[in-house]
Structure formats: C-alpha cells, structure tokens
N, C-alpha and C positions, 0 to 999 in steps of 0.2 A: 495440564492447564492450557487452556486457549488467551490467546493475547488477540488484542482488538489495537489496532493505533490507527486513531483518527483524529477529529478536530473535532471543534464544537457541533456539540449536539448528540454527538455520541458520545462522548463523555460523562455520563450522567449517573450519577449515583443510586436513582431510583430503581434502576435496572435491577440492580443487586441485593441482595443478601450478605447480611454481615460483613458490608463494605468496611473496608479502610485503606488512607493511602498510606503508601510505605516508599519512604528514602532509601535510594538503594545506592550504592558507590561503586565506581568500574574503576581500570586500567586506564580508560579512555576518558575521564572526567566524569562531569553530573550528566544522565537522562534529559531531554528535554523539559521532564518536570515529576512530581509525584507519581507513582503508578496507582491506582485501582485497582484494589485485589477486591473480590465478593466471590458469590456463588449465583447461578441461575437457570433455575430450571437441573437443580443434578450436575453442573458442570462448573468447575472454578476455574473461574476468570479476569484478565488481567488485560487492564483495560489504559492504553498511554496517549496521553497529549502531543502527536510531533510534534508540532510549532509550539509546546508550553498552552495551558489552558488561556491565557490571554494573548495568541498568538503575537508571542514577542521573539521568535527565531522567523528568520527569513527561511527558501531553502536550501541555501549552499550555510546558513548559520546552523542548522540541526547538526547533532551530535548523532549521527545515526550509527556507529558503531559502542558506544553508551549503551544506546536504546535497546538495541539487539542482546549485545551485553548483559545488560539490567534483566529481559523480560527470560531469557536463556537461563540466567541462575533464579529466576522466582522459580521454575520449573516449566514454564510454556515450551509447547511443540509443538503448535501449529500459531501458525498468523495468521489475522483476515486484515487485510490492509486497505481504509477507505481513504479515496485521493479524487482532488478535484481535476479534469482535465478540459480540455478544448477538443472540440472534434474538426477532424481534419477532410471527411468524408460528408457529402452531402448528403446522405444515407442515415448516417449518426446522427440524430438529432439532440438540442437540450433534453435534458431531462432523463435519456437514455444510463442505463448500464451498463459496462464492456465488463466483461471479465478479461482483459487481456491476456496473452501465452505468449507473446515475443516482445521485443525491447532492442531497442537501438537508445545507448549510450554518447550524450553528446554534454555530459560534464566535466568539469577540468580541473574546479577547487578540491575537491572533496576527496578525503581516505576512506579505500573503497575497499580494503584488506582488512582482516585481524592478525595476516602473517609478515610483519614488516622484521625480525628479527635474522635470529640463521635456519630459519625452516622456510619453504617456498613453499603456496600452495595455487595450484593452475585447475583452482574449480570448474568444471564442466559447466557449461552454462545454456547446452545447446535447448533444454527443456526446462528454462526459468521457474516454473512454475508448478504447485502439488496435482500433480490429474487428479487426487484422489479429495481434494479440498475443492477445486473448482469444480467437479462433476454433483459435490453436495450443493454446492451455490448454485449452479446452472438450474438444477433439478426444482429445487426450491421457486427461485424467479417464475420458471414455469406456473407452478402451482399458485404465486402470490398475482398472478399477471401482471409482472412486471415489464415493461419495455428492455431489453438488454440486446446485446449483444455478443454471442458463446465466446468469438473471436476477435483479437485485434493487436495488431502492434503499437506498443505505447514510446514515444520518442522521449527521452526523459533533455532537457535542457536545464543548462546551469541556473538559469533566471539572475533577481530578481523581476527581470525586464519579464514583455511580451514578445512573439517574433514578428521581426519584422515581414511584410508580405514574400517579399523575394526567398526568407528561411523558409517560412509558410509552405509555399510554392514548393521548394525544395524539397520537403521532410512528405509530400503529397506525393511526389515522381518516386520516391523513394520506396511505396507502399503502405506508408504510418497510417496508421488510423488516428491517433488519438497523439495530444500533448500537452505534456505534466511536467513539473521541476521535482519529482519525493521519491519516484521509485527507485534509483538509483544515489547511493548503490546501497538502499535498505535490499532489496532483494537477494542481492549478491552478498551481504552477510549474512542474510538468513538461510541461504545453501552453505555458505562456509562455517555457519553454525546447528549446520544440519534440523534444522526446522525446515515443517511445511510451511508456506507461506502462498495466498493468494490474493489477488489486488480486487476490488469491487471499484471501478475507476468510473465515476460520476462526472457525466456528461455535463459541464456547464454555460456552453457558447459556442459558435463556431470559432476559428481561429482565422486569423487574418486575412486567408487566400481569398477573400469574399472582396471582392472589388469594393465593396460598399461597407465592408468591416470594420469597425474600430471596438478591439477589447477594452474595455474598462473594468475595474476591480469591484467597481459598483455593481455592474452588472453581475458579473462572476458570485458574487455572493449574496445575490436576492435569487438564483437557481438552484447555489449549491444550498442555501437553506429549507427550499421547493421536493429538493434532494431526500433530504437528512432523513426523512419519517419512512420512506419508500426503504432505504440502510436499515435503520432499525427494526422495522416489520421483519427484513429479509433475516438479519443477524436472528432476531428471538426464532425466527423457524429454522435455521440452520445449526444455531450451536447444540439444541440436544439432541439432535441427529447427529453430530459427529462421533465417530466410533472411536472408544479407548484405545486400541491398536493401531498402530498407524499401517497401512499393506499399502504402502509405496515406497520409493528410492531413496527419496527425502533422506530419511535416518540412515543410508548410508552415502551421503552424497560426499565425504572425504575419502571412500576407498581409492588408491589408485593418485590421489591430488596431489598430494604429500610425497617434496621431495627433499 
C-alpha cells in the first residue's frame, strides 16, 4: 500500500476506487484525522490529512507519530509526502518542486522517536530519503515538464511563526534551500518504521532574506493552491509505476539501530 499525506487538495475522494475512511487508534493517540483507503490505477492507497481535513493542527500540534503509526498498520510502505515550503535560494522559484535528500532539524517541541521505553534506537539518518521513490518522482517530473528541483536541503523549523530575516539569513549561510515546519520528524519515523518515504516540497514564496519580503499566509496559500493540480498530475503518473518490491534500504533501515 502507498500512503499520500498531504493537505487539501489532495485529499480527494474522486481519485479512488472503493474509497472509505477508516478510524484507526495508536499508542500515540488519534491520527491527525480519518485516513483514505481506495484503489487507483491497480494500486491501493492510503491517503492522510496532516493538519486534519479542515486544517485545525498547527505544525508542532500534529500527531506525527499516530500518523506514521496509523498508515504502518493499514499496511503502507512507501510515503509520498506533499509540504508547502519557502524557498530560501534565488534560483528556486514559486511555484517550483524540490524533491529534497537532506534536512537540518531545528524543532524542539516534538516526539521524534517511537523508542522512548528500555530499547534505544540511533537510526541512521545520513540518507533521509527512498533513492528508489525519489528517482520515480524525479523521472516522472521530467516527463510531466514540470519545474523541479532533483536536490535540496529542507530546514524544518518549529513554527507556528515565519522566520525572521536575521534566521532567514542564517538557514541561507548554512546551505538550506528550502523552509518548512512538517518534515520533521515525520521522516525520521518513517525510517524508524522502516517505510520508504519521499517529500515532493512545494515551492510557495520566497522567505524573508528578500530585503523587500514580508511572508504572509495569504499569500502562501493562493500558490500553494497554484501548486496542488501540478501534485496531482505528478502522483496519478507515479503511483502505477511504483514496483511491488521495494530494492532499497528502506526495509532494512533498523539493522544495526537497535540497542
């Protein structure tokens, strides 16, 4: 099973075949909301609201161990994960696609483990990301001519604020391309839950370092809606290309972790 968590727009029931949602209960509390199970195209998929369908989670308020959680027992093995970010690069423009491969961690509220008990687990992080899930996206874009970019470091910050210019500035010296408050630390349980997972991170503004910049949420979400149909097109050509078997690391990504 392939899992999608995105926001609106891609949550859409039409997509699917023999949809229904399904209430699912963790360790960790409720999911951020109903999931989406159907079929499409030959592939069943499972389909989550992070922020809740009427984004009512902030994102240090997502349950993002639930979430992982939840879509792990439906039977999902890979993730495609759609997120709105700020580009940090004058290169990057609105409207752009990163598939991002690296991640600098700059959250502080959030449980970022599913090993808090008497087992330790010091998951390998140095390659975040499915090579074998991003080389299907990559490929695809291609073919859709889509605007992207194959690489990029995404800076995940706690929010719900914007940053200020002097962070901005900061997270730019540092090499980031790209900044987002959702990937972290969904990523980081979806290797501790041995899923592939890949982020399709939507360009929607520059971010602050613009002398002349002020983010607004308004603006943010008359792009990221600009977005959403360019997501979709890509998704329906990727998911029945992805292969039953997974031949990456992914699935063993706790050898070794576990102490």
């Amino acid at each position: 099973m392939i899992g999608i968590i995105g926001g609106t727009g891609i949550y859409d029931a039409s997509l699917l075949k023999n949809a229904e949602e399904v209430k699912m209960h963790t360790p960790y509390g409720r999911p951020s909301d109903l999931i989406l199970v159907g079929e499409f195209k030959g592939k069943k998929i499972a389909i989550l609201s992070r922020h809740g369908k009427k984004h009512i989670y902030n994102p240090s308020q997502v349950n993002y161990r639930a979430n992982i959680y939840a879509l792990k027992q439906l039977g999902v093995t890979r993730i495609i994960s759609a997120c709105a970010v700020g580009s940090l690069q004058e290169n990057i423009k609105p409207g752009t696609i990163v598939f991002v491969d690296q991640f600098i961690d700059r959250t502080y509220k959030r449980a970022n483990t599913f090993y808090e008990g008497q087992q330790v687990c010091h998951i390998s992080m140095a390659e975040p990301f499915c090579s074998e899930l991003r080389k299907i996206l990559i490929e695809n874009a291609k073919e859709l001519n889509i605007d992207f970019a194959e690489k990029g470091c995404y800076v995940c910050i706690e929010g719900p604020r914007f940053s200020t210019k002097a962070e901005s500035r900061l997270y730019r010296s540092w090499g980031c391309d790209v900044i987002g408050m959702t990937l972290c630390p969904e990523v980081t349980l979806a290797k501790e839950a041995e899923l592939c997972y890949a982020s399709v991170a939507m360009v929607t503004d520059y971010d602050t370092f613009k002398e002349d910049k002020l983010v607004s949420a308004e603006e943010v979400i008359k792009t990221m809606k600009e977005n959403i149909e360019k997501v979709r097109k890509l998704l329906e050509n990727v998911i029945p290309k992805i292969p039953e078997e997974r031949n990456c690391s992914c699935k063993n990504a706790l050898k070794g972790a576990l102490m």
